[in-house]
N, C-alpha and C positions, 0 to 999 in steps of 0.2 A: 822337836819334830814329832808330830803324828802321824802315822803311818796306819791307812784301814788295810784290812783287806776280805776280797768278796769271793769267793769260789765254789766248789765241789773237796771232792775227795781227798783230791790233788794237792788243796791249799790246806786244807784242812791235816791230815793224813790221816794212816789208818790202826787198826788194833787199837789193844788197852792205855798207850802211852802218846799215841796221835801223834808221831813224829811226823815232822814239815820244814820248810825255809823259814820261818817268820824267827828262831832264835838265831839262829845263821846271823839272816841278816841282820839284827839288832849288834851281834857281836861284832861282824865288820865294818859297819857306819863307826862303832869303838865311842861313841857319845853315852854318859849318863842319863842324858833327859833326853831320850828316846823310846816314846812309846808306840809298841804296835797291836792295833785291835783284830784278831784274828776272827773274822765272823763267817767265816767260809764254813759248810755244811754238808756233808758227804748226800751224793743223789741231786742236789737241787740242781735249777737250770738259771738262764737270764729272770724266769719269771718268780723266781725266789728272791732273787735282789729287787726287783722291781715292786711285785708287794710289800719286803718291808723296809726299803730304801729308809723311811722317815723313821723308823725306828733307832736305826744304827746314828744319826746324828751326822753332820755336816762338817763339823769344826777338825779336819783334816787337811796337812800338809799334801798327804798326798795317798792315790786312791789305788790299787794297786786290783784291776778284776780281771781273772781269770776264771770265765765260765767261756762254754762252748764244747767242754769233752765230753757231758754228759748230752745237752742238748742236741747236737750232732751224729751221735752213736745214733745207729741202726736197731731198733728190735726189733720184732718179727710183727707186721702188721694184723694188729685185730681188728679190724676194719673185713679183712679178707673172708671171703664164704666158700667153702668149710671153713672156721674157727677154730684151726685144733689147739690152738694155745689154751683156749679157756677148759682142758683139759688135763694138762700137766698139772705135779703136785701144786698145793699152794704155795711152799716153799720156793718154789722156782721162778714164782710169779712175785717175789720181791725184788726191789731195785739191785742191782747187780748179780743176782743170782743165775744169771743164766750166761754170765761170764765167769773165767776161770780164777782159780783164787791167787792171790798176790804171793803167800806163801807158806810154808807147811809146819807141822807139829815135828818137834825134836823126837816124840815117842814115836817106834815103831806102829805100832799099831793106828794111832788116829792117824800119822804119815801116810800110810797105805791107804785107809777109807779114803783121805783128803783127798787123794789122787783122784782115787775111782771117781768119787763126788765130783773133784774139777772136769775130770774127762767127761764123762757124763752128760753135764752141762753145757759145756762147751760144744758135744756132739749135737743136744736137743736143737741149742739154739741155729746152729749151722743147720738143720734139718726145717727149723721151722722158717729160716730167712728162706730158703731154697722155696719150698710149697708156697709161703704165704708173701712173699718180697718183705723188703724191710723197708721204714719209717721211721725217722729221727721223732725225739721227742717234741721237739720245736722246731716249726717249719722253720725255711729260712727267712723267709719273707717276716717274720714274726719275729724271731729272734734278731733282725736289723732292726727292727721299730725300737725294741725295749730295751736292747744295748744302747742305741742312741738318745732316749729318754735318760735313760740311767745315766750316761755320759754329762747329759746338762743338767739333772739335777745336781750332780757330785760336784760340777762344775760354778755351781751358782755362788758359791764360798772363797773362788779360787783356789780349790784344792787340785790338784795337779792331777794326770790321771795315767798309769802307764796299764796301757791293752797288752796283754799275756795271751799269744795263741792256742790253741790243741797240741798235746802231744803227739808224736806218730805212736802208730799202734803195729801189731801186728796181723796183716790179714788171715792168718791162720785161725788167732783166734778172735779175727774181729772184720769178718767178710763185707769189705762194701764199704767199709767206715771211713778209712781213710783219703778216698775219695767225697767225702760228705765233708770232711776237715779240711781239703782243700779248700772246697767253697767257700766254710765257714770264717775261715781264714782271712780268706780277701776281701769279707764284708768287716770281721775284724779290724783290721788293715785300714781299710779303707775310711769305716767310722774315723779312724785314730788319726789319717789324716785330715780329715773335713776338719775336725772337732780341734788338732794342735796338740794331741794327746802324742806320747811314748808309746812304740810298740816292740815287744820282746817276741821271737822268734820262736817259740821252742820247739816245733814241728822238726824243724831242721837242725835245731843243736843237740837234741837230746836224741838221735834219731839211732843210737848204738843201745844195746839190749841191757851194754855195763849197769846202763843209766838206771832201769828198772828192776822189778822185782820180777817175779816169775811169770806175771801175768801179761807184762809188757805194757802196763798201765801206769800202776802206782807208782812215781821212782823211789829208788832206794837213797841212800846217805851219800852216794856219788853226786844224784840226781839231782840234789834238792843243796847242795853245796853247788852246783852250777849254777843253779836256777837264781839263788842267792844273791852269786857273782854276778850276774847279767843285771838284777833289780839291782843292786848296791853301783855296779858301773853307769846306770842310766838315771839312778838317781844324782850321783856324782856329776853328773853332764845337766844336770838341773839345775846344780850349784845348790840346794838346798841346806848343804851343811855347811856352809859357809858361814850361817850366821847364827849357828848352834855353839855353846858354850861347853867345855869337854867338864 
């Protein structure tokens, strides 16, 4: 079995060792000829899979995309006049920066700054949704076209496909968002039904803070041992390994 998969941060994971579901899962399928192509990318949106869909290759049991958290996130629109975003350091003006960090340094001292730095950040942004309104990165309207593209090209091989939703977030540190995830959700959803696709929940299953790091974003080794179960349960309901040799 071949197993892709397409995402953000999320699928990907983060820091130096880029922890994620994808060994998880490979351990509990328990099959030797189990390969999975992890191409998820921290930051990108649907329109990162969709440009290089043909690069990643076809030849896929099954398709496993979870994008839409980044997509559907709120940041503070620069479109707005005054402009005060294009103001703040540049630093703050990189992809995630203007959210809180996942999680901190064992040393005292970088521990301390981290804080500050997260607090910080997480104030600017709440400051600049408030003045300038917030704007996902991909309309909705937009991210249903290229989801559903992506869908039937992955689809053109019989490769199998299961749609992974948005996690919830926390409005504290993520004002507005989680009502943009509902939406994003049900166009989710809804593709996965037209299309005959698999659709995994995690809005609602992963919706306790255990599941996360500190930022309420990233999940932790709980999280992502869930997230495992739910892809390994619904591939199981696929029947896929049924005809795989241990």
């Amino acid at each position: 079995m071949k197993i892709a998969i397409f995402g953000d941060s999320i699928s990907q994971g983060i820091g130096k060792q880029k922890k994620n579901y994808a060994e998880t899962l490979k351990n509990k399928l328990g099959y030797e000829n189990v390969e999975i192509f992890n191409f998820a990318y921290t930051g990108t949106t649907i329109k990162y899979l969709f440009e290089n869909i043909d690069s990643f290759g076809f030849e896929y049991d099954v398709a496993i995309i979870a994008y839409g958290n980044v997509d559907a996130m709120l940041r503070p629109n620069v479109n707005h006049k005054p402009n005060f975003y294009k103001y703040i350091p540049r630093r703050y003006k990189q992809n995630g920066m203007l959210n809180p960090r996942p999680y901190y340094s064992q040393k005292l001292y970088k521990k301390i700054y981290q804080h500050i730095d997260s607090f910080f950040r997480t104030l600017l942004n709440k400051v600049l949704l408030k003045v300038q309104g917030g704007k996902p990165w991909v309309s909705l309207e937009e991210f249903y076209d290229l989801y559903g593209k992506c869908i039937s090209r992955l689809s053109d091989n019989n490769c199998k496909i299961i749609a992974m939703s948005t996690v919830q977030v926390p409005e504290k540190y993520f004002p507005g968002t989680n009502d943009n995830f509902v939406l994003y959700n049900e166009k989710i959803h809804l593709l996965a039904m037209e299309n005959g696709c698999s659709y995994i929940d995690l809005y609602n299953k992963l919706d306790k803070m255990k599941y996360f790091y500190d930022d309420g974003y990233h999940p932790n080794e709980l999280g992502y041992n869930l997230i495992a179960e739910m892809i390994w349960c619904e591939i199981k309901r696929l029947e896929f390994v049924n005809g795989i040799k241990k």
